[in-house]
N, C-alpha and C positions, 0 to 999 in steps of 0.2 A: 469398666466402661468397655462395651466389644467393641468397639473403632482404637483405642490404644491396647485392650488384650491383643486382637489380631492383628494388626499394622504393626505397632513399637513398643510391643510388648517392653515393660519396665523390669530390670532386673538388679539385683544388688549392685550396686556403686556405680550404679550408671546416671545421667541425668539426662531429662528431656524437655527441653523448651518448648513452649507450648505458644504460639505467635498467633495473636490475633487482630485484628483490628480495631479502629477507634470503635465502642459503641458495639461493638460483636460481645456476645456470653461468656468470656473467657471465664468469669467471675464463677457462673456457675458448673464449669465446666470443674474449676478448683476444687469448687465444694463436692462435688461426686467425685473426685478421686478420694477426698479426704475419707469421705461416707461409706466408700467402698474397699479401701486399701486393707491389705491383709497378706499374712503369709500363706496364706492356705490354708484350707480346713484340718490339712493333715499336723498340722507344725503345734509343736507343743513351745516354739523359743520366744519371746518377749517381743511387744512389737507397738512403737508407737508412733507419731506424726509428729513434727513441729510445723508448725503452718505461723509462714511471717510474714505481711500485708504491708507495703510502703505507698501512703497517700490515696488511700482510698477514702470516700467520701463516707460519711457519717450512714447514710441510706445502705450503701454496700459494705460495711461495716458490720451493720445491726443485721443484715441478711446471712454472713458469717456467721455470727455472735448464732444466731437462731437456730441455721442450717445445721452448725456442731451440736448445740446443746440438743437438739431435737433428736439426733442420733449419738447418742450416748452419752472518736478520738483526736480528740486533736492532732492534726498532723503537723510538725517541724520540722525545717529540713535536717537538723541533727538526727533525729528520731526514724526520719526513712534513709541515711546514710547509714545510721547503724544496724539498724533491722536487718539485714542480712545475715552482717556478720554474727549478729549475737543469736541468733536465730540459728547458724550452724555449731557456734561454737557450746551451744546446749544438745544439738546434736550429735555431736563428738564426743560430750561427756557420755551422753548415755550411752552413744553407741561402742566405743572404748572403754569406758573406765564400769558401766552396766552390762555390758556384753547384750543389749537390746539390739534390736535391726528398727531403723530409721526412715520414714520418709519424711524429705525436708520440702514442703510446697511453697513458693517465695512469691505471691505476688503485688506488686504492679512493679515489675524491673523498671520500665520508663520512669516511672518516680524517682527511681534510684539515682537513675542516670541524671535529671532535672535539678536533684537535687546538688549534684555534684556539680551542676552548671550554674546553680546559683551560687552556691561557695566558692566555688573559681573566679568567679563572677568577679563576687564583694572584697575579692584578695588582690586583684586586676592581674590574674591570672591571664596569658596571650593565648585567646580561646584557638580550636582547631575548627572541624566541620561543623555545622551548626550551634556553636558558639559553646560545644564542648569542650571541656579539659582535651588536650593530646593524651593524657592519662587513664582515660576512661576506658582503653580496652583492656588494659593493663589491669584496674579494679573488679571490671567484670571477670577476667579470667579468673580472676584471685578468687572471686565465687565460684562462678562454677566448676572450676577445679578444683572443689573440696569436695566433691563428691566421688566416693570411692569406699575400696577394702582396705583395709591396713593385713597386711602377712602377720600371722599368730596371735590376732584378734579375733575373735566371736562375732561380735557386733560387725554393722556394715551400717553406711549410711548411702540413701540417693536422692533424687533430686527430681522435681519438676518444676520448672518456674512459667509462669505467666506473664507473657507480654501485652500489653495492652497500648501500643504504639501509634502515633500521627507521626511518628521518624520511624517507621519500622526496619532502617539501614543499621539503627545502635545496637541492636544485639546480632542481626542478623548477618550484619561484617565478620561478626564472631567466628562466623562458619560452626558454631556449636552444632 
């Protein structure tokens, strides 16, 4: 995409939030990275995507489902709490233990967070700013601070994630 080649440019074990608003394309914006990503023409080393989706709707879903297969769900809150994680940590296998190069595309983060607000919720957890866990910036870091090289590794892994926010303060406190 020439708006992230030339602006913020993505490079190994970097990550890039990608902030949008309610009802903005962020969704499609995901899928042409995915469509597009590559090591360059020149590169003969292994190269693939994980793309993890938390609480998207069946409609934006099946446009996924489409957009990938075209080029080459019930949602639970357990389901979009773990989705991150399992989502890097298939990441890491390949890209460590396969010596592949990784991109990890995550989105709907606000699901993430939403869900972590329902389960704090049902535990009567003493919510913080908009009735989030205090812990929630704490979980997000733990994401997106897995994106990176490891020293005397092949592989690399990075990151873009997708916001799609009516709080758009939850990730963007982050200062990512």
């Amino acid at each position: 995409i020439s708006a992230i080649d030339g602006l913020t440019t993505l490079i190994r074990g970097q990550k890039l939030p990608i902030f949008s608003g309610n009802g903005l394309p962020h969704d499609q914006l995901a899928a042409q990275i995915v469509k597009q990503a590559s090591l360059g023409d020149n590169s003969d080393e292994q190269f693939a995507v994980v793309f993890g989706a938390m609480g998207v709707k069946h409609d934006v879903a099946e446009f996924f489902r489409k957009t990938f297969e075209e080029s080459g769900v019930a949602d639970h809150v357990v389901e979009r709490l773990i989705t991150p994680k399992v989502a890097l940590t298939v990441a890491e296998y390949l890209a460590f233990e396969k010596n592949m190069h990784i991109l990890v595309i995550l989105t709907d983060m606000t699901s993430f967070a939403e869900a972590m607000r329902e389960v704090s919720s049902s535990r009567g957890e003493i919510p913080s700013r908009k009735g989030y866990p205090g812990y929630l910036y704490s979980e997000l870091a733990t994401i997106y601070e897995r994106a990176g090289i490891v020293d005397g590794a092949n592989g690399s892994r990075w990151m873009a994630a997708a916001e799609d926010s009516i709080n758009p303060w939850i990730v963007a406190d982050l200062g990512t």
